[in-house]
N, CA, C and O of each residue as an XYZ file, in Angstrom:
424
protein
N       0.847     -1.169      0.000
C       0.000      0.000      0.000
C       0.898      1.239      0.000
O       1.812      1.265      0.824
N       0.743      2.216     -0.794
C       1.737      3.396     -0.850
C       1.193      4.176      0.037
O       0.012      4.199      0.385
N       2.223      4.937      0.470
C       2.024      5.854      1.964
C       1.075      7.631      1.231
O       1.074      8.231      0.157
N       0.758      7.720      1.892
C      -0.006      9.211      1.572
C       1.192     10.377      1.283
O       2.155     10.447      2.046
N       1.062     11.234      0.188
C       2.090     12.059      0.434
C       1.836     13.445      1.188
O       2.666     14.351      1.258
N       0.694     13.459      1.680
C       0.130     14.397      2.727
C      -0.171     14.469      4.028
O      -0.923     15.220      4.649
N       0.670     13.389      4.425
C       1.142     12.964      5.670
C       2.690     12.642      5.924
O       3.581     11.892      5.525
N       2.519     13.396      6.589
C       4.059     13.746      7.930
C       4.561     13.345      8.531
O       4.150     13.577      9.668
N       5.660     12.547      8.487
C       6.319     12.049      9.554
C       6.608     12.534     10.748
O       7.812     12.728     10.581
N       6.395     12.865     11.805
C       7.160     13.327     13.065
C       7.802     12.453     13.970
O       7.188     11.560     14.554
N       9.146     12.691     14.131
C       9.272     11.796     15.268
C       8.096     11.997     16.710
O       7.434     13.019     16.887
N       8.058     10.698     17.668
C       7.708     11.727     18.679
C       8.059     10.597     19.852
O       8.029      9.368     19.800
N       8.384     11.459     20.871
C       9.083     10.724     22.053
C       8.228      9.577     22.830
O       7.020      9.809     22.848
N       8.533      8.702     23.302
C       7.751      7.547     24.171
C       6.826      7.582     24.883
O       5.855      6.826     24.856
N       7.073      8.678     25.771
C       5.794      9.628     26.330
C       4.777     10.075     25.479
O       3.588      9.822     25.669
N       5.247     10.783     24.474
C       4.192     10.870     23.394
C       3.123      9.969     22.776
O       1.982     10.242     22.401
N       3.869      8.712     22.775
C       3.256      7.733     21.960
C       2.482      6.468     23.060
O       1.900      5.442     22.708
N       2.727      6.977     24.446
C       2.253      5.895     25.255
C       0.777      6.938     25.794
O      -0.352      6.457     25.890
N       0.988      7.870     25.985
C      -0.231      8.812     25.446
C      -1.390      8.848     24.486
O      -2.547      9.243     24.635
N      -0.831      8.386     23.581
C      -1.723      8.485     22.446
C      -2.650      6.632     22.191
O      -3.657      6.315     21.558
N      -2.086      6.171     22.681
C      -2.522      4.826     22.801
C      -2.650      4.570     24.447
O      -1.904      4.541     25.425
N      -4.191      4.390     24.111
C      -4.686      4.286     26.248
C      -4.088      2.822     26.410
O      -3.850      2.542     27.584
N      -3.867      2.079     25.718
C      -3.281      0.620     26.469
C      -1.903      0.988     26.838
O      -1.492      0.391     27.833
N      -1.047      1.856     26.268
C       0.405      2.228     27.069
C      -0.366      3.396     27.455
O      -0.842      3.482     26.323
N      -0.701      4.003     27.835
C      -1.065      5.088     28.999
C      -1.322      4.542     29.650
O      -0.498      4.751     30.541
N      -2.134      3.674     30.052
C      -2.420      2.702     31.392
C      -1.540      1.825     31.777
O      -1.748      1.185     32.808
N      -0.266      1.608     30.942
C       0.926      0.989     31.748
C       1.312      1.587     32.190
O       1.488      1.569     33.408
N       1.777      2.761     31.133
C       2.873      3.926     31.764
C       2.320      3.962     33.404
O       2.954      3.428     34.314
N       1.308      4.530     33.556
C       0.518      5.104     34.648
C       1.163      3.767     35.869
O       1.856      3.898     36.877
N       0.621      2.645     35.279
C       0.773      1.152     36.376
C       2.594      1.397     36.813
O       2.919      1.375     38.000
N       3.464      1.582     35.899
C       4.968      1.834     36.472
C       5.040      3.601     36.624
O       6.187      4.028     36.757
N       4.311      4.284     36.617
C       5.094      5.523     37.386
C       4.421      4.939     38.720
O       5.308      4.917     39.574
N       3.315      4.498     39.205
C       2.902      4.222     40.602
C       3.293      3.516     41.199
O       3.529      3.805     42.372
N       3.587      2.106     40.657
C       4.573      1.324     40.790
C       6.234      1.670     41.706
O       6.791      1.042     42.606
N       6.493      2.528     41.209
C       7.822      3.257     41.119
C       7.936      4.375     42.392
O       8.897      4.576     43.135
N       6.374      5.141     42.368
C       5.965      5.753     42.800
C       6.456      5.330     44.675
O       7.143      5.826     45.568
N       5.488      3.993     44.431
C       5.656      2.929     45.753
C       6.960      2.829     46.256
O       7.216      2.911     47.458
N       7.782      2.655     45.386
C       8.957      2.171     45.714
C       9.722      3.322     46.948
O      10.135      3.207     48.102
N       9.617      4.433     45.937
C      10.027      5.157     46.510
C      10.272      6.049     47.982
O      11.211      6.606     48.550
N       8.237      5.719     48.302
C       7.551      6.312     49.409
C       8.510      5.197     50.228
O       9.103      5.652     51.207
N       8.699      3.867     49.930
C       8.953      2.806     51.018
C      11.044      3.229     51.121
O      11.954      3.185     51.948
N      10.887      3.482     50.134
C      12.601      3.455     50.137
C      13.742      3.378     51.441
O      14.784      2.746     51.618
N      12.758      4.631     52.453
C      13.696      5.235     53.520
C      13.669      3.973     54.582
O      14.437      4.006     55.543
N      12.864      2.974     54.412
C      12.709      2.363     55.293
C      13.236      0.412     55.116
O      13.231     -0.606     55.808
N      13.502      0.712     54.170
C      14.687     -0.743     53.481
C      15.991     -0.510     53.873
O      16.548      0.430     53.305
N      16.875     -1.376     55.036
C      18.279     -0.927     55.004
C      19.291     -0.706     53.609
O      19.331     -1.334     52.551
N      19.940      0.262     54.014
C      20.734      0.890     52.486
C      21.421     -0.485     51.827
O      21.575     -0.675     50.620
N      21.742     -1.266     52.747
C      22.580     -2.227     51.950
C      21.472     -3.318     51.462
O      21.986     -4.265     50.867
N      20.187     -3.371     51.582
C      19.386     -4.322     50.626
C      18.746     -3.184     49.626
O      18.309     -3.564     48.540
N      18.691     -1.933     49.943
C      17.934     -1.627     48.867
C      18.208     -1.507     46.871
O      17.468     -1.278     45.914
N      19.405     -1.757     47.022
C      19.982     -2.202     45.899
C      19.454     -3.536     44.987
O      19.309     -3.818     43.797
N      19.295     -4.065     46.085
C      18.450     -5.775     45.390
C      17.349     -5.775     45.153
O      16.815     -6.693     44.531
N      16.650     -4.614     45.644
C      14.934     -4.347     45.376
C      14.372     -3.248     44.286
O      14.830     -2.118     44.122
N      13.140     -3.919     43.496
C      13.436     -3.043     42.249
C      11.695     -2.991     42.452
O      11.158     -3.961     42.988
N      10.799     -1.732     41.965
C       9.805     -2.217     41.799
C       8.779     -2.991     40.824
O       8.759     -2.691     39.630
N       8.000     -3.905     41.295
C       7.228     -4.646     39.647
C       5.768     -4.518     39.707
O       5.261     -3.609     40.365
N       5.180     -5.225     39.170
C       3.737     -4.868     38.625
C       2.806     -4.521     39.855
O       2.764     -5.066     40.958
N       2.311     -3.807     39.519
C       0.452     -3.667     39.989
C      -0.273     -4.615     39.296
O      -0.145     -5.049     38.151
N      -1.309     -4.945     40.467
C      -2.168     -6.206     40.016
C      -3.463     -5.411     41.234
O      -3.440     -5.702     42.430
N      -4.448     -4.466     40.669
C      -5.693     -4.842     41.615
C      -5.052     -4.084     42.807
O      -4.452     -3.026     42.617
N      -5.204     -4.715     44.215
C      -4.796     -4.085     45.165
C      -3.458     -4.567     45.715
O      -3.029     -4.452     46.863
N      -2.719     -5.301     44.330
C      -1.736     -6.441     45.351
C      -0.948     -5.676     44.341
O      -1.290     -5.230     43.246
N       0.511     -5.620     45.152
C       1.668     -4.888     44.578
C       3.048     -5.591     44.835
O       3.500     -5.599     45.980
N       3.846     -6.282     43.622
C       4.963     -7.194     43.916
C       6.510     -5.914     43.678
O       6.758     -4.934     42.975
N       7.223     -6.754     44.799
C       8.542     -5.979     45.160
C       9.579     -7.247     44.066
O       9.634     -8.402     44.489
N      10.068     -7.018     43.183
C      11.375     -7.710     42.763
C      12.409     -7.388     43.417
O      12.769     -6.223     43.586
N      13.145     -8.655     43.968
C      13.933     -8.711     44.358
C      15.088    -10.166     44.338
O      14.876    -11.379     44.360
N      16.567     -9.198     44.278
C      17.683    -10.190     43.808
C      18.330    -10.670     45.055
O      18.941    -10.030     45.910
N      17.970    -12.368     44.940
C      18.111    -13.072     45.652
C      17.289    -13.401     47.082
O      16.582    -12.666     47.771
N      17.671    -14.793     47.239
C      16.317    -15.585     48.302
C      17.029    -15.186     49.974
O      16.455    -15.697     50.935
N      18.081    -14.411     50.201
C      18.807    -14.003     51.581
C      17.637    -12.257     51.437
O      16.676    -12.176     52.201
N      17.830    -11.452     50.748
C      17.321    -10.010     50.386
C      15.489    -10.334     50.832
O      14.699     -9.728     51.556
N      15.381    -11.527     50.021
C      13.786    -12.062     50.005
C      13.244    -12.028     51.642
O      12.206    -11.589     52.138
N      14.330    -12.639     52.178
C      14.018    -13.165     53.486
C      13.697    -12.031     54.375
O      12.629    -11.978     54.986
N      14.635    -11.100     54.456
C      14.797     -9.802     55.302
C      13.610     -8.805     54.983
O      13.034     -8.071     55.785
N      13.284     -9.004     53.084
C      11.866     -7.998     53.390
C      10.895     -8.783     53.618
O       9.864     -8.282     54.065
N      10.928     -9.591     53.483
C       9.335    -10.718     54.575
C       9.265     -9.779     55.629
O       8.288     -9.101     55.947
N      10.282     -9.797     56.094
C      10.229     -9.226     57.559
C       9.582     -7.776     57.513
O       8.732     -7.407     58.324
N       9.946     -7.199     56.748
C       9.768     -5.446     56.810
C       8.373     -5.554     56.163
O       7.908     -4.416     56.104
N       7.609     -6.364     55.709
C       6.651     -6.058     55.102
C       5.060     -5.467     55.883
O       4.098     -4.781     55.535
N       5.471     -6.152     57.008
C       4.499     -4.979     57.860
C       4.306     -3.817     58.031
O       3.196     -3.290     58.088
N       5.784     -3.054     58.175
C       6.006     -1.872     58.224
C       6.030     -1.095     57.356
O       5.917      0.097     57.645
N       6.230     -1.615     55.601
C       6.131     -1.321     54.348
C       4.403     -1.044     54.036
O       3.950     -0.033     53.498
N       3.725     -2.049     54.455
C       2.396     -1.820     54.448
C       2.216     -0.620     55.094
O       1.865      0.362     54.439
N       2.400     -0.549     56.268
C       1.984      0.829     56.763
C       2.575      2.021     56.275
O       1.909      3.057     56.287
N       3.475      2.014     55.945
C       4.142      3.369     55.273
C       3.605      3.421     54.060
O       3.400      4.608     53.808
N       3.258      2.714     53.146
C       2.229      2.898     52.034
C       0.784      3.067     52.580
O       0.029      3.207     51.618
N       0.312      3.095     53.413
C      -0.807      3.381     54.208
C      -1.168      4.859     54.348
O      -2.141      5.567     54.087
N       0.337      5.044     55.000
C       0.424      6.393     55.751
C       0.895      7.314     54.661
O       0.823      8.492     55.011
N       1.387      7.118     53.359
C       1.440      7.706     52.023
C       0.284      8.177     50.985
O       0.202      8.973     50.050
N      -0.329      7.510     51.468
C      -1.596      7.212     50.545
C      -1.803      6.385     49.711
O      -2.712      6.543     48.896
N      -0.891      5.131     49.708
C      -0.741      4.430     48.596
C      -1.203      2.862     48.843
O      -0.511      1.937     48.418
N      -2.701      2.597     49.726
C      -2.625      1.406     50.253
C      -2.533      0.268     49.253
O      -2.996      0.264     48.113
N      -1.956     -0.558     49.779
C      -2.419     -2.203     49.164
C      -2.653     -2.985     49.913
O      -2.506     -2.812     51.123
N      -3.151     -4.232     49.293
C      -4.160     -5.381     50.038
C      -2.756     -5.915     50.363
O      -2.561     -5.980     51.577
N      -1.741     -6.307     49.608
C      -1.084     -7.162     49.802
C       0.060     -6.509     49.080
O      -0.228     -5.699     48.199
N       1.709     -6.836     49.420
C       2.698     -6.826     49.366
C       3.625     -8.541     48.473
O       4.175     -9.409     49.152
N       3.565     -8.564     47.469
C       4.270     -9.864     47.317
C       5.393    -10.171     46.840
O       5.380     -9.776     45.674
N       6.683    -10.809     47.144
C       7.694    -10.459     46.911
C       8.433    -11.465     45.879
O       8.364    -12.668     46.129
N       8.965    -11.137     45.014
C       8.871    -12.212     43.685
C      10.503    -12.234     43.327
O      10.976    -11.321     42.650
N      11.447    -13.473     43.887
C      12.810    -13.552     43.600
C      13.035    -13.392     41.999
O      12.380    -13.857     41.066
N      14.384    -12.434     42.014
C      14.468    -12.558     40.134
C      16.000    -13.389     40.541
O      16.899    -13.371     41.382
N      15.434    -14.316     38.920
C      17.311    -14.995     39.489
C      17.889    -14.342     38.151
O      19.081    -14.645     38.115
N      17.520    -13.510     36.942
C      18.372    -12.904     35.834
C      18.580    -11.513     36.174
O      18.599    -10.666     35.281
N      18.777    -11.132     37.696
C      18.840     -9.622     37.690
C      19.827     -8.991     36.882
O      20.926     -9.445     36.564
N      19.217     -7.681     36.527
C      20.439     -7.126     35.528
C      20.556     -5.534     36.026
O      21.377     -4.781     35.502
């Protein structure tokens, strides 16, 4: 099919184009909040695990923490009470916290 010659190429940046299509606007949206999370919780992960913790999907009211390796895994089991509440006390509740080992971290 030959292209129109009355149409324009523009580049346009990722943002642009995840905008313009609501199925990537509604991701985008799922990882800035996502991310969002991470962040509010950040101060409260010791500095030396927070390196192994990355944030991952929204699902509903349940929100998974990636994280490298099953020693890192273990220690935020533990904090996850207190993670709940600081996303509480953020405004950012969830039902649930779930923590999902990556073994290809990069």
């Amino acid at each position: 099919m030959p292209s129109d010659p009355t149409r324009r190429h523009h580049p346009v940046t990722l943002q642009e184009a995840a905008q313009a299509a609501p199925s990537l606007a509604r991701l985008t949206a799922l990882v800035r909040e996502s991310s969002q999370r991470l962040e509010a919780i950040k101060a409260h992960i010791p500095p030396g695990l927070r390196a192994a913790v990355a944030a991952g999907p929204l699902d509903g009211g349940s929100w998974c923490l990636l994280v490298r390796g099953s020693a890192a895994a273990a220690k935020l089991r533990q904090l996850l009470p207190l993670l709940q509440a600081e996303l509480r006390r953020s405004g950012c509740p969830v039902d649930a916290i779930r923590i999902k080992v990556q073994t290809d971290w990069r």
